[in-house]
N, C-alpha and C positions, 0 to 999 in steps of 0.2 A: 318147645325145643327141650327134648335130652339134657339133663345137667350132667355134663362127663365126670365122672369120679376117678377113674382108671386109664392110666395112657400107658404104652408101651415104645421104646425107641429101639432100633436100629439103623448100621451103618453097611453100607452098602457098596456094590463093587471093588474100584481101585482105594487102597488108604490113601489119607491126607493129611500133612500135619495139619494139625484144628479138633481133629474130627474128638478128639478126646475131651478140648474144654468146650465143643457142641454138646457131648453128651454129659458132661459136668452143670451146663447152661439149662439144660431140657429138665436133667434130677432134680436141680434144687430149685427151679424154676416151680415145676409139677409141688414141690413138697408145701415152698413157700404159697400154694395156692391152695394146701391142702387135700393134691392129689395123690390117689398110688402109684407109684413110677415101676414101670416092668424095664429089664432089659434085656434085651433079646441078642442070643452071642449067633456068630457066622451069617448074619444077613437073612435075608429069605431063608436061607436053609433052614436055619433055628427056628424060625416063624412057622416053618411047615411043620417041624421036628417038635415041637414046642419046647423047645432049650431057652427056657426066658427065669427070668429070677428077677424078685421084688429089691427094688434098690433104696437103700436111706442116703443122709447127709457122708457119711464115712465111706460109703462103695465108690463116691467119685473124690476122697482126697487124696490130694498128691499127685495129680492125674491132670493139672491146668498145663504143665510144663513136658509132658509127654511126646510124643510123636505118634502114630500109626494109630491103632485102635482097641480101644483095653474091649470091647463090646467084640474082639474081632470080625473081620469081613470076608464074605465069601460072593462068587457068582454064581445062582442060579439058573442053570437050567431048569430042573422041578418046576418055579415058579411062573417059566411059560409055560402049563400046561393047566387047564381049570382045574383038572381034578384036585390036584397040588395046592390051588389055591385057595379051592375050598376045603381043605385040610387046614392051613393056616387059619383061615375064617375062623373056623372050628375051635383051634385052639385060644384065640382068642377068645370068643363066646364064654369056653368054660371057667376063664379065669375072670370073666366080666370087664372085660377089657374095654372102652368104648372109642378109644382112637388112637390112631399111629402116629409119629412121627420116623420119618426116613431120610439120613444122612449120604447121601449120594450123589452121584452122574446124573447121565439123562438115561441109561440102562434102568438107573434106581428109581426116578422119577416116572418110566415108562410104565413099571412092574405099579408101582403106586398108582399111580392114574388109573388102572384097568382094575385091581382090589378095590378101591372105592368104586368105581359102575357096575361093579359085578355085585359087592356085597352090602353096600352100603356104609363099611366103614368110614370114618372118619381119619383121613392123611392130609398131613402134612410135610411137604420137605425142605432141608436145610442144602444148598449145594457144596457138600464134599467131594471137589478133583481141583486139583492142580491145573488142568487145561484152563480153565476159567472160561470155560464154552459154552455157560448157562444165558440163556435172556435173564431177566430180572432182575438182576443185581448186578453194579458196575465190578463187583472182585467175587472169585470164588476162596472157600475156606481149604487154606493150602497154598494160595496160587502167590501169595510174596514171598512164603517160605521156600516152597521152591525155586524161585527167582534171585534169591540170596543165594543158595545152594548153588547153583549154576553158576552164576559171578565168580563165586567165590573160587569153585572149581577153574571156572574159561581165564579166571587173574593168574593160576599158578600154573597151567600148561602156558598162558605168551612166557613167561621166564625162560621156562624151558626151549619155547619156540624161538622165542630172538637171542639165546643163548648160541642154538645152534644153527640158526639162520634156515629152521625147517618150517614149513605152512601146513597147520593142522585143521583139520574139519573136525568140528565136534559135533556130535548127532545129540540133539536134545529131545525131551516127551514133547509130540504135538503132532498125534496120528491123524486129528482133519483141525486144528487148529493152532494158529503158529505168535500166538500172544508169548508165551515162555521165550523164542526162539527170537524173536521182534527184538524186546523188552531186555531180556538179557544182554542179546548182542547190540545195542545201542549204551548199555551200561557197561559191558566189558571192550566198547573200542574194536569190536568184530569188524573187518574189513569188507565183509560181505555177509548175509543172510538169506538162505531160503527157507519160504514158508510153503506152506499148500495153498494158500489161498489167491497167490500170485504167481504167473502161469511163466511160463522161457524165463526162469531168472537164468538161466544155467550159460546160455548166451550172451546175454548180458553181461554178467561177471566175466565172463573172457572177453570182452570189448572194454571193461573197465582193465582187467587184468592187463593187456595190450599195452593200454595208456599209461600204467603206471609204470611197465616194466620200462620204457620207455624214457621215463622220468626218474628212473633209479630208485622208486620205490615198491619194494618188496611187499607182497600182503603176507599176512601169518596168520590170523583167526579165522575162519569160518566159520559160521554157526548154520548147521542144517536139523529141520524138524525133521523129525521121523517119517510123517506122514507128506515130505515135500514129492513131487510129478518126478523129480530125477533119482528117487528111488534109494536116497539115506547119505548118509556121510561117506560110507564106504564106495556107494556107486561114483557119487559124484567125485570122491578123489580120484578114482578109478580113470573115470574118461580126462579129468585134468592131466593126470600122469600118464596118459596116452600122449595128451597133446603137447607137452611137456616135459621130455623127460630126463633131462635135465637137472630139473628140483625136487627136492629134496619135502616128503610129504609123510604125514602120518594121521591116524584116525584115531579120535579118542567118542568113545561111546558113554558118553553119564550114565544112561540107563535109570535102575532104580533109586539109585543114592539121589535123585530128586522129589523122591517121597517120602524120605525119612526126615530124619533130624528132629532138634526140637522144633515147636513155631516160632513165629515169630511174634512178635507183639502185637503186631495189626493182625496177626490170625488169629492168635488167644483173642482179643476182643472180638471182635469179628465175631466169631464165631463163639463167644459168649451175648454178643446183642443178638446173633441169629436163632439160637437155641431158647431164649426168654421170650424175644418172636412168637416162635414156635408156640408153646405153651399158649402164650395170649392168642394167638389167633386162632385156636381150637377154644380154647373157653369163650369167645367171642359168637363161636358156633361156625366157622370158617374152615372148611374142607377142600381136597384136591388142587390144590395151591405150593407152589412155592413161596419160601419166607427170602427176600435179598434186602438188599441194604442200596438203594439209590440217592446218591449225594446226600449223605450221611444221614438219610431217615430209611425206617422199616420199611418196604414195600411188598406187595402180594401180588404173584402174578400165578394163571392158571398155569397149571402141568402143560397143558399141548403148546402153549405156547415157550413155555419155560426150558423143550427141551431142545439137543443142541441144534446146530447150524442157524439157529437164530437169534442168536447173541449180538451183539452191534459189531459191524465187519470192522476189519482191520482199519487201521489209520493211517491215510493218504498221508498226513503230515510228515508221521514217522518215519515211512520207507524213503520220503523225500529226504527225510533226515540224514537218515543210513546213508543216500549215495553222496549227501553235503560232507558229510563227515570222515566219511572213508578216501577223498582226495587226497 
């Protein structure tokens, strides 16, 4: 076997808070093992483009406490196309590079899996998104920081809401998965939640709605994923204020201010044991692999299986939760 001397990192797709002490984790990880650490700015782009520059201990300080991604990130097209990819190849070769790591989705882990069958390089990847839609790992790097972010936000629109006795839908990230949307709205007291993953909530909630109006009690929170069957926050206020019209309703979009901020402490770690990972299981000689973290030890799981809709499904408990709670 190869002894790798040369690793290169990039971060991929959507930011995450994390993704900064991941590649802080991967630098000094690579140094401490007395590797050369490349890094690679705008994603695949950069990879094809060869915009990579050798990194020391100083290129990642001050940079644990960050948000987004000091490596910036970008989506490629170019990189589904071979030619493109064997471009990239390329530029690795000439700088003697002899394996990847890749900070990203299941988009990022896709583009990785097919680079390593095509070329024979050596990938690994760390799961950077907020959705937490990955198998392998019971959290993704991002996915508490953003779940504070949203709390935080869905605590100070109820002020507003039982201020003036109005019932708001908040549209949160979770275009095929509603973990953010679940999780928050059971922490911020959401009186209803839709996810994608769970089919007529939209029904439902007007036969709970019914019941409670009935009983003098008022809902105020909504919490809808992006990616819910009823077609976002705005649609579903839409058809309530059809049916309804009466009350008194508003929509509040989080959008991106759930990918920013700093992390949080479980993602700084996190995402410093995922990134040390990393490194070890390429010097190990371990390839096309996701690096996750299952009840609190390292775990390896292949790319195909790692990428998304095969996460562990939603939790019966929970949603049974949600409707105990919301009476």
């Amino acid at each position: 076997m190869k002894k790798i001397k040369k690793i290169a990192m990039l971060t991929s797709g959507g930011d995450a808070p994390g993704m900064n002490a991941n590649i802080r984790a991967v630098v000094r990880a690579g140094l401490y093992n007395h590797l050369e650490v490349y890094g690679v700015k705008n994603g695949y782009e950069g990879l094809i483009d060869g915009d990579m520059e050798r990194m020391d201990h100083s290129s990642v300080s001050n940079i644990i406490q960050r948000g987004g991604t000091m490596l910036k990130t970008a989506r490629s097209k170019r990189f589904m196309e071979y030619d493109y990819r064997k471009q990239a190849y390329a530029q690795l070769q000439e700088r003697g590079i002899d394996a990847l790591v890749v900070c990203g989705g299941n988009g990022s882990y896709t583009g990785a899996k097919i680079f390593n069958e095509e070329f024979g390089i050596k990938v690994v990847g760390t799961p950077g998104t907020i959705d937490n839609d990955l198998y392998g790992t019971d959290f993704t790097i991002g996915y508490d920081t953003a779940l504070n972010t949203v709390v935080e936000a869905v605590d100070k629109i109820r002020d507003t809401a039982s201020s003036h006795n109005r019932m708001f839908f908040v549209e949160v990230m979770g275009r095929d998965a509603g973990f953010i949307a679940l999780n928050s709205g059971i922490a911020s007291g959401a009186e209803a939640i839709f996810i994608p993953e769970i089919k007529g909530d939209y029904q439902d909630f007007v036969k709970r709605f019914e019941k409670n109006k009935r009983d003098n009690k008022l809902f105020s929170i909504i919490i809808v994923a992006e990616g819910d069957e009823s077609g976002g926050a705005f649609k579903v206020a839409e058809m309530f204020k059809e049916k309804y019209t009466d009350l008194e309703t508003r929509v509040s979009v989080l959008g991106h201010i759930q990918r920013g901020g700093n992390p949080s402490c479980r993602d700084r770690v996190l995402a410093s044991k995922l990134g040390a990972g990393a490194v070890e299981a390429l010097l190990k000689g371990e390839t096309n692999i996701a690096i996750g973290e299952i009840n609190g030890k390292i775990a390896y799981t292949p790319f195909e299986k790692a990428i998304k809709h095969q996460h562990n499904s939603i939790s019966a408990d929970l949603l049974d939760l949600v409707k105990t709670l919301a009476i």
